[in-house]
matplotlib code that plots the C-alpha trace (Angstrom):
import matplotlib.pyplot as plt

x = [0.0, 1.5, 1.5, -1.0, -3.6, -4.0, -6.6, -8.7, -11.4, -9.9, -9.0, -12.4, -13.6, -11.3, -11.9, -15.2, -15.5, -15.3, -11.7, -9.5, -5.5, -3.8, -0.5, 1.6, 5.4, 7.8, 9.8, 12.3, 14.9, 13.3, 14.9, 11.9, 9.0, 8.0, 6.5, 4.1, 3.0, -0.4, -2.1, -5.8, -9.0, -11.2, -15.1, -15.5, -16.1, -14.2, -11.4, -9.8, -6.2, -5.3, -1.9, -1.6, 1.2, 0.5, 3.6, 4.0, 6.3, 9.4, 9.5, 13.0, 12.5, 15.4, 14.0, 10.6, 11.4, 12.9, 10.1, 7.5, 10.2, 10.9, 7.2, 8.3, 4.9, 3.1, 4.4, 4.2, 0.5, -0.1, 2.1, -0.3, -3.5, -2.8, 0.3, 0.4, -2.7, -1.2, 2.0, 2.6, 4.9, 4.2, 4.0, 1.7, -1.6, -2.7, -5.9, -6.3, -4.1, -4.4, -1.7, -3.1, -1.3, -1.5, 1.0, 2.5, 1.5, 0.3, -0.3, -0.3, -2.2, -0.4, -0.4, 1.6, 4.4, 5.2, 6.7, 8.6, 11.6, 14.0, 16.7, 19.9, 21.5, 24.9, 25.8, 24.5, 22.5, 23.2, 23.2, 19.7, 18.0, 19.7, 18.3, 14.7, 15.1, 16.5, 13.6, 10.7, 11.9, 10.8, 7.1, 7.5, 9.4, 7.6, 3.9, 4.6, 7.6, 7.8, 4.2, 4.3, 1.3, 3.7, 4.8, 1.6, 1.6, 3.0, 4.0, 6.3, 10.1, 11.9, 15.4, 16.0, 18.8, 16.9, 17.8, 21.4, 21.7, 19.8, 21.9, 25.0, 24.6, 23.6, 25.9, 28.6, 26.9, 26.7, 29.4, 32.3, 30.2, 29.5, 33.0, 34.0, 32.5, 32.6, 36.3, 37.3, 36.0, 36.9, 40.2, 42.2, 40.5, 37.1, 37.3, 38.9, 36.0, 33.5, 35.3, 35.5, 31.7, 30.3, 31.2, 30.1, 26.5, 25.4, 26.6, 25.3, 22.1, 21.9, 23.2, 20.5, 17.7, 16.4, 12.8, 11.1, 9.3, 7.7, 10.7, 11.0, 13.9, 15.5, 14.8, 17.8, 17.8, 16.3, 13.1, 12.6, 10.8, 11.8, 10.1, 11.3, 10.8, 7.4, 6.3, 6.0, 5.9, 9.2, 9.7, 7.6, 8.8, 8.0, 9.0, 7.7, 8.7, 10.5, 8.6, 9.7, 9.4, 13.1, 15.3, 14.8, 18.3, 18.5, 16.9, 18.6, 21.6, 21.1, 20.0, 22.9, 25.8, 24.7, 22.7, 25.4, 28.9, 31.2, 33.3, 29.7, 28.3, 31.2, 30.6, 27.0, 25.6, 26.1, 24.2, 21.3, 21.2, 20.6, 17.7, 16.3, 16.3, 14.4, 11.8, 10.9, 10.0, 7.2, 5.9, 6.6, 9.9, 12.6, 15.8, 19.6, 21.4, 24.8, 23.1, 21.1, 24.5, 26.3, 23.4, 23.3, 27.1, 26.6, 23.5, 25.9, 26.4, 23.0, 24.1, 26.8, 24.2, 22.2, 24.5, 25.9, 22.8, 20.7, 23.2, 23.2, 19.7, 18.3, 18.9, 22.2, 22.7, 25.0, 23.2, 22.6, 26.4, 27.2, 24.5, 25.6, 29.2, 27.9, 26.1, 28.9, 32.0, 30.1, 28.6, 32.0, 33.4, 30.5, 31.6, 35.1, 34.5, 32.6, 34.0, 30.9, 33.4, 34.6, 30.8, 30.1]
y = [0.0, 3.4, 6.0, 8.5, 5.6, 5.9, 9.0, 10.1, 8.3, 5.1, 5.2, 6.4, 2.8, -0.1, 1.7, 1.9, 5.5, 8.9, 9.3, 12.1, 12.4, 15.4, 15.0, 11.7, 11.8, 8.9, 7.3, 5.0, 3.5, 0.5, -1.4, -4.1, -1.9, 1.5, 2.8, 5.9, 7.8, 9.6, 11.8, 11.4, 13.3, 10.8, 11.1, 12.0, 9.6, 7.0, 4.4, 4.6, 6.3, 9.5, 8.0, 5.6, 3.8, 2.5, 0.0, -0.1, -2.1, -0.6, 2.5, 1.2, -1.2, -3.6, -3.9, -4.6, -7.2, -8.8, -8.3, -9.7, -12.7, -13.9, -12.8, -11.0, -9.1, -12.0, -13.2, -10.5, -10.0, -13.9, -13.5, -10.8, -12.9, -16.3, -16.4, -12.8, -14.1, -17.2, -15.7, -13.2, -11.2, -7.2, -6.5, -3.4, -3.7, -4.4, -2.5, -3.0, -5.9, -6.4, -8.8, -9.2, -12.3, -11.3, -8.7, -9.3, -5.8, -5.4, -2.7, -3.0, -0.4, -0.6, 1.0, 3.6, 2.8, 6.2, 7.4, 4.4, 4.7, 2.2, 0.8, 1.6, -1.2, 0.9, 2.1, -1.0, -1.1, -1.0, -4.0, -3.1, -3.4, -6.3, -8.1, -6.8, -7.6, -11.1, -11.6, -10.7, -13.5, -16.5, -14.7, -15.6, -18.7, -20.5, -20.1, -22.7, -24.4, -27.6, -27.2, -29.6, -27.6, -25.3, -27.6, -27.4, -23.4, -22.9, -19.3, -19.9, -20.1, -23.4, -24.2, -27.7, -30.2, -30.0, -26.1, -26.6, -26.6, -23.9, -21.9, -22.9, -21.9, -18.7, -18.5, -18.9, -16.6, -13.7, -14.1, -12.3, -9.2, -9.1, -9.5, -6.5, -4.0, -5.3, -7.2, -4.2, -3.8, -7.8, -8.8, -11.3, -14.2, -12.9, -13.0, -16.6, -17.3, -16.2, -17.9, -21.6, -21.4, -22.5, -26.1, -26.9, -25.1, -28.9, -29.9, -26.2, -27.5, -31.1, -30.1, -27.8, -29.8, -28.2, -28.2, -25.6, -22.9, -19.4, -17.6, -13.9, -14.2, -10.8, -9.7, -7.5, -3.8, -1.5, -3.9, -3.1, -0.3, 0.4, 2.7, 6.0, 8.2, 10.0, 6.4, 3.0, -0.5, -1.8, -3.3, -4.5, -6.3, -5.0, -6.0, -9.9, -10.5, -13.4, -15.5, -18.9, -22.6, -23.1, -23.5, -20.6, -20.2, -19.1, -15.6, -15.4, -15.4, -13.6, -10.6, -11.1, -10.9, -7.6, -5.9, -4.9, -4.2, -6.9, -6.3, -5.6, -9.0, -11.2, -9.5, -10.3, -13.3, -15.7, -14.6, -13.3, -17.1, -18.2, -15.6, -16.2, -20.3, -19.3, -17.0, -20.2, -22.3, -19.7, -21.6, -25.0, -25.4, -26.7, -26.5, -28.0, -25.1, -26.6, -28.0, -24.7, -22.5, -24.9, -24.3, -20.4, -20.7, -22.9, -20.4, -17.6, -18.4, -17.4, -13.3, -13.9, -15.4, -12.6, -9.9, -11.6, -12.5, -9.8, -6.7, -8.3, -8.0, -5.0, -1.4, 0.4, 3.4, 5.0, 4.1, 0.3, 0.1, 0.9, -1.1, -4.6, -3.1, -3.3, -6.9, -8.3, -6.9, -7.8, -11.7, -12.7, -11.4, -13.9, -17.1, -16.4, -16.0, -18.6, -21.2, -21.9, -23.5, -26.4, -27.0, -27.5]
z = [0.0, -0.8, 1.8, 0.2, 0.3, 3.9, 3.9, 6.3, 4.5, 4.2, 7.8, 8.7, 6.5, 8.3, 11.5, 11.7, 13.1, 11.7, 12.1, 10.6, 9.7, 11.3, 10.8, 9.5, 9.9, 8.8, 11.8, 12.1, 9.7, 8.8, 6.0, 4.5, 5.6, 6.3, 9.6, 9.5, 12.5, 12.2, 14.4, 14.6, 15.2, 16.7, 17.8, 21.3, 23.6, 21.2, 22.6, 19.2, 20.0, 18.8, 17.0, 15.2, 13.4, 9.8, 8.6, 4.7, 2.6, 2.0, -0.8, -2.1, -4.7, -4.0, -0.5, -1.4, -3.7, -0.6, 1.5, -1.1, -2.2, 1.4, 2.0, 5.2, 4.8, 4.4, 7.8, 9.3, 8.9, 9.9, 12.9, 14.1, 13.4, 14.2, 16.7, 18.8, 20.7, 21.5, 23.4, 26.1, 25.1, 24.7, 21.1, 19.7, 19.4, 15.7, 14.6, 11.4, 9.0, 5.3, 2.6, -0.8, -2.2, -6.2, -5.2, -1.9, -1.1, 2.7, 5.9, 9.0, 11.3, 15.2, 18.4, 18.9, 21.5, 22.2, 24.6, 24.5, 22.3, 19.9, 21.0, 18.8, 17.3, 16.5, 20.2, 22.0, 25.3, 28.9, 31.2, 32.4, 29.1, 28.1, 31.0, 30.2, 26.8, 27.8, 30.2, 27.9, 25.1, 27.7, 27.6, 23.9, 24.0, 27.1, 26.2, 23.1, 24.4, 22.7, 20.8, 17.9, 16.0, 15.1, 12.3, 10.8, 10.6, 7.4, 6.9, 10.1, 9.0, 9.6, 9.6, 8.8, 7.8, 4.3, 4.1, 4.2, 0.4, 0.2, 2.9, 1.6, -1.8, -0.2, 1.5, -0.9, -3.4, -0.8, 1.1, -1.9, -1.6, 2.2, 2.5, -0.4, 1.8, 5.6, 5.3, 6.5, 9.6, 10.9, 11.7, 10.2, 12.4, 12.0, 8.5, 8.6, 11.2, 7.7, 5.3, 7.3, 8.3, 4.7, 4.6, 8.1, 7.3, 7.2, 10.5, 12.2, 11.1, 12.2, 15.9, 16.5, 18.6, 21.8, 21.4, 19.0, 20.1, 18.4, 17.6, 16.8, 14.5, 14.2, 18.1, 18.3, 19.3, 16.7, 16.9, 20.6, 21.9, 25.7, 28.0, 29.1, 31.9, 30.2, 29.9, 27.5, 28.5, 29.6, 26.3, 23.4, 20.1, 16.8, 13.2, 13.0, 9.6, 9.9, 12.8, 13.2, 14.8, 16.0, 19.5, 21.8, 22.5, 18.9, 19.4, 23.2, 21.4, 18.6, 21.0, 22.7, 19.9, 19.0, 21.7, 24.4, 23.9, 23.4, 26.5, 28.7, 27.2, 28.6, 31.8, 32.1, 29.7, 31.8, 34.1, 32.0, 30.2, 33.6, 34.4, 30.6, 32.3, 35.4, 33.6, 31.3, 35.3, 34.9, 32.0, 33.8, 31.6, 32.9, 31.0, 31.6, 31.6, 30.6, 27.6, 26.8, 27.0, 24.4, 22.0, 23.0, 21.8, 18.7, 17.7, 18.0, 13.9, 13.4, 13.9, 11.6, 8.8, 9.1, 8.7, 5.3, 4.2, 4.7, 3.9, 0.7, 0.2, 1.0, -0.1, 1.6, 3.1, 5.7, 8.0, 6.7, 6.6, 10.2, 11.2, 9.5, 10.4, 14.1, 13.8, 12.0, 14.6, 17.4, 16.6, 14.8, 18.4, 20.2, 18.1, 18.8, 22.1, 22.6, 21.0, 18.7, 15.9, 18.3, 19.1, 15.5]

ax = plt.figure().add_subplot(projection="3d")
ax.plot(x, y, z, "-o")
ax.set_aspect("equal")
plt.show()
């Protein structure tokens, strides 16, 4: 849907009151989608908010063909319909959701989190939002711990040992261009770290059998909204384009790679794996938590895909640049310093 579709009259139509636009300002830097704050006139009396935010696909082409071919929209839409209901994690309320499958176009109209703001994936969070952010992911995870319907919901992403053809030869197509304009940024044993993982993609794969969950699977800082002193929850999730059925200790770690500072993450993750462990007990799951850290180090790879994969595929910017920059220092950094190789 292109943004002067959403009219005052349109709105007024899906939300079933005689609402009007005000104001609409663009926010964030999302890099699939678009996100659209609007102020609203609403009746009196009404509990329709007065702002709204209306997510869009992406206005750079490149970007939305990556959206509609790894149907990130679509997902995202069915993630709000079918599996936000089922879990407790905070996520925005969604008012209004539309995909139309003939042209993978789609919108999305959410609560407003404000005055809540976005974490910032290029200067890392503090201990104390990494812990929040740690704890929130079991109020995902626990709900469906170990739910085998979650096979049977198709537009969830799964990562099986019949992918690992697939990944590779991503992998290796992708991996010459990440490494053209990010080389530069790794050391010498980072890059080697790169180069090695392609062959053992297989073996990644196969080793990778805690019991699935729902899993977010790009729950890193600029898709957290934290509150602030005027107010917010403490955190919500937003952007669920790529939910999943996979190990919990995937999006644990991912989070962790890339969310604090590499020296502040030795200092604390440890710790927070434990806390993530206890918050689970409140579901009635009970996890070894030997065995969970030595798949929280294995699935400290899965940082490392995603910033080759997906600065390859979307449109680049400044920003973009010191973003996978970021994501790509900092989970080399976790495998290397957690060993994940030898675990392979």
């Amino acid at each position: 849907m292109e943004p002067d579709a959403i009219t005052s009259e349109w709105l007024s139509s899906v939300l079933g009151a005689d609402v009007r636009i005000t104001a609409t300002k663009r926010i964030g830097d999302g890099l699939v989608g678009m996100n659209l704050r609007m102020a609203l006139d609403v009746p009196a009396g009404s509990d329709l908010p007065t702002s709204l935010i209306a997510k869009l696909p992406s206005p750079d082409p490149t970007s939305r063909a990556t959206g509609v071919a790894l149907r990130n929209y679509d997902r995202e839409v069915q993630f709000y319909r079918q599996i936000a209901p089922t879990v407790d994690i905070r996520v925005a309320h969604c008012y209004h959701s539309e995909w139309h499958p003939d042209d993978g176009d789609f919108v999305l109209l959410l609560e407003d989190l404000a005055p809540a703001e976005q974490g910032n994936q290029l200067t890392g969070c503090s201990a104390e939002h990494a812990r929040t952010a740690v704890i929130e992911l079991a109020r995902l995870h626990g709900p469906r711990w170990g739910d085998d319907s979650l096979s049977h919901i198709e537009f969830l992403q799964k990562r099986t040992s019949g992918d690992a053809t697939n990944l590779q030869a991503m992998w290796g197509m992708f991996v010459p261009g990440f490494l053209g304009t990010y080389a530069k940024y790794l050391d010498s044993e980072g890059v080697a770290l790169i180069e090695r993982f392609g062959e053992r993609i297989p073996d990644w794969i196969d080793g990778r059998n805690l019991p699935q969950t729902v899993t977010h699977g790009d729950y890193r800082l600029d898709n957290l909204m934290f509150a602030t002193p005027e107010g917010g929850y403490p955190v919500a999730a937003v952007d669920w384009q790529t939910p999943g059925q996979g190990p919990a200790s995937a999006d644990v770690s991912y989070f962790m790679g890339a969310g604090p500072l590499p020296e502040d993450r030795l200092a604390i993750e440890r710790g927070l794996v434990e806390d993530y462990l206890a918050a689970l007990g409140e579901y009635d799951v009970h996890v070894d938590g030997n065995e969970f850290f030595r798949h929280y180090a294995r699935d400290a790879y899965g940082g490392v895909i995603m910033a080759v994969v997906a600065s390859q595929v979307v449109g680049s910017s400044e920003r973009s640049e010191r973003m996978f920059t970021a994501m790509a220092t900092r989970h080399v950094r976790h495998c290397l310093d957690l060993g994940a190789e030898a675990l392979i």
